[in-house]
N, C-alpha and C positions, 0 to 999 in steps of 0.2 A: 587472386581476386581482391582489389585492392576497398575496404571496408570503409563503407559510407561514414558521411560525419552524424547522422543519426543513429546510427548502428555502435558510435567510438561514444555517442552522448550516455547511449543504454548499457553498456560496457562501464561506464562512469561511475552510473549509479549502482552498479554492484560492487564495482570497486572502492564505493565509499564506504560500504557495509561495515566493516568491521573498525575504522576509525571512530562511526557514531556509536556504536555499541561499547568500544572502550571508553567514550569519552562518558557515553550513559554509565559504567559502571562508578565513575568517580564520585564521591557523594560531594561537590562542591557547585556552589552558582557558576565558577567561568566554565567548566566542562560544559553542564547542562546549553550553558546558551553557547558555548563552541556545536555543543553534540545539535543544539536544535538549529543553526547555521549552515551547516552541513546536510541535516538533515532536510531544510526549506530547498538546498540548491538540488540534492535529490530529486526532489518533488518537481520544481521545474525542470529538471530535465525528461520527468516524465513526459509532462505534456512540450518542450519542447521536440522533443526526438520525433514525436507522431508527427507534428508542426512541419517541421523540417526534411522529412521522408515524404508526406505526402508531396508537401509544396514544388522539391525538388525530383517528384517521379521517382525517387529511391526508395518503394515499400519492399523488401527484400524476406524474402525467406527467415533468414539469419536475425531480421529484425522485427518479425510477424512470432520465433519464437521466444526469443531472446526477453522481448518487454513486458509481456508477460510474469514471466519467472523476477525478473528484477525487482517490478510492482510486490510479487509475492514474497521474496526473500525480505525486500526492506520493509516492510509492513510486517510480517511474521516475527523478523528477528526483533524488531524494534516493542512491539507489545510485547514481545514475553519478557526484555529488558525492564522493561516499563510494571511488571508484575514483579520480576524479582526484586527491582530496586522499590518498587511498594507505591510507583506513581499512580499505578493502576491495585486499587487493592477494594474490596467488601465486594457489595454486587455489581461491583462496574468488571469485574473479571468477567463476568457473566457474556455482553455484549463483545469484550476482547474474545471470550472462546470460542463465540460463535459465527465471528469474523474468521477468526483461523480454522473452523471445521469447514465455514464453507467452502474457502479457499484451497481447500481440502479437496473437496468435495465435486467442486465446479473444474479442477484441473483433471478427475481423473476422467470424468464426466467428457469432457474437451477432448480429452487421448483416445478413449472409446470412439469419440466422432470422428475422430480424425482419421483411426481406421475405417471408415465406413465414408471416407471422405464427404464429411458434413461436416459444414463451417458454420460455426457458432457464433455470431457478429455480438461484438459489447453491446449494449443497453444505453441510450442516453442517462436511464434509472442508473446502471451503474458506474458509470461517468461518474454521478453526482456524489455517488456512497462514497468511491474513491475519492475524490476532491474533501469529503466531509470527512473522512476516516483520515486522511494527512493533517488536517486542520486541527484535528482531537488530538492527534498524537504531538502536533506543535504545543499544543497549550501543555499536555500533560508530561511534556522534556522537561518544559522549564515551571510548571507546576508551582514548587515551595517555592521554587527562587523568583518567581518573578514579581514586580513590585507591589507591595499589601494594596494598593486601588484595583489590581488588574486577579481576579478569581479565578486565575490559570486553570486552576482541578476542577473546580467548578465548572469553568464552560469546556474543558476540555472532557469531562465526565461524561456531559448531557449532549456534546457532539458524538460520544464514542454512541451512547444508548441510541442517537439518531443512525449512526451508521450500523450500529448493530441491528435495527430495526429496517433499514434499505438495505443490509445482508440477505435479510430471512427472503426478503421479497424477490428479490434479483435473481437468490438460491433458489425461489420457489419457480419463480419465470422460468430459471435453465431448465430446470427442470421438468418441466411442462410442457416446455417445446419442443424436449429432445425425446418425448417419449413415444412417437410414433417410431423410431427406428429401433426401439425394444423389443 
């Protein structure tokens, strides 16, 4: 069965995974803004591949679980990056931990349903936390490096608190809808 170009898009973005996480462990400016390059074309291809699958009637099995996990691998591995190298550091780990417990949380939450064959549809709410949680993580790549006008940590900080705070929410939603099949 020969694999949609949506499906070779989501494929991409995991396969980029660990180029931006070597490029994040380098402690110099050209990595950071190679790692956050890479990191942006990730991000588009998120919302590309949905784009592209719908438009062309290829929502696929393969692609229904695939994007998922991609979304969660590069966002997962990319803040804890962001914690070890200290772009994320004091209580903004706080919002990072709480992005990755829900992701946690809301996947196992999905697999339960899934047995139970109840389909879990995204949130336009979390659309936006996703979109704002890449946005955070772009500022907070290139953080020290980027040029002294631009307060990369800064607005990359008070993006993460926002998306940490459309975590709890979206986490609370899943959760809340899913509890009549308890």
């Amino acid at each position: 069965m020969p694999q949609s170009f949506a499906n070779k898009l989501t494929l991409s973005r995991i396969l980029v995974i660990p180029a931006i996480l070597a490029l994040l462990a380098i402690p110099h400016g050209w990595a950071a803004w190679l790692g956050l390059a890479l990191f942006a074309m990730a991000g588009v291809t998120d919302w590309l591949d949905g784009y592209v699958a719908r438009r062309d009637g290829q929502v696929s099995k393969l692609g229904q679980f695939l994007d998922p996990i991609a979304d969660k691998l590069l966002v997962a591995s990319v803040l804890l990056l962001l914690v070890y190298n200290r772009h994320i550091d004091g209580l903004s780990v706080l919002p990072a931990v709480i992005i990755l417990l829900r992701e946690v949380a809301v996947s196992g939450l999905r697999e339960f349903l899934a047995e139970l064959r109840v389909s879990v549809p995204v949130s336009k709410l979390a659309k936006w936390k996703t979109t704002i949680q890449i946005v955070a993580l772009g500022f907070l790549i290139v953080g020290p490096y980027a040029p002294t006008f631009i307060p990369a940590t800064l607005i990359g900080d008070i993006l993460l608190w926002l998306a940490g705070g459309l975590t709890v929410i979206t986490g609370y939603d899943y959760w809340r809808s899913s509890l009549k099949h308890f």
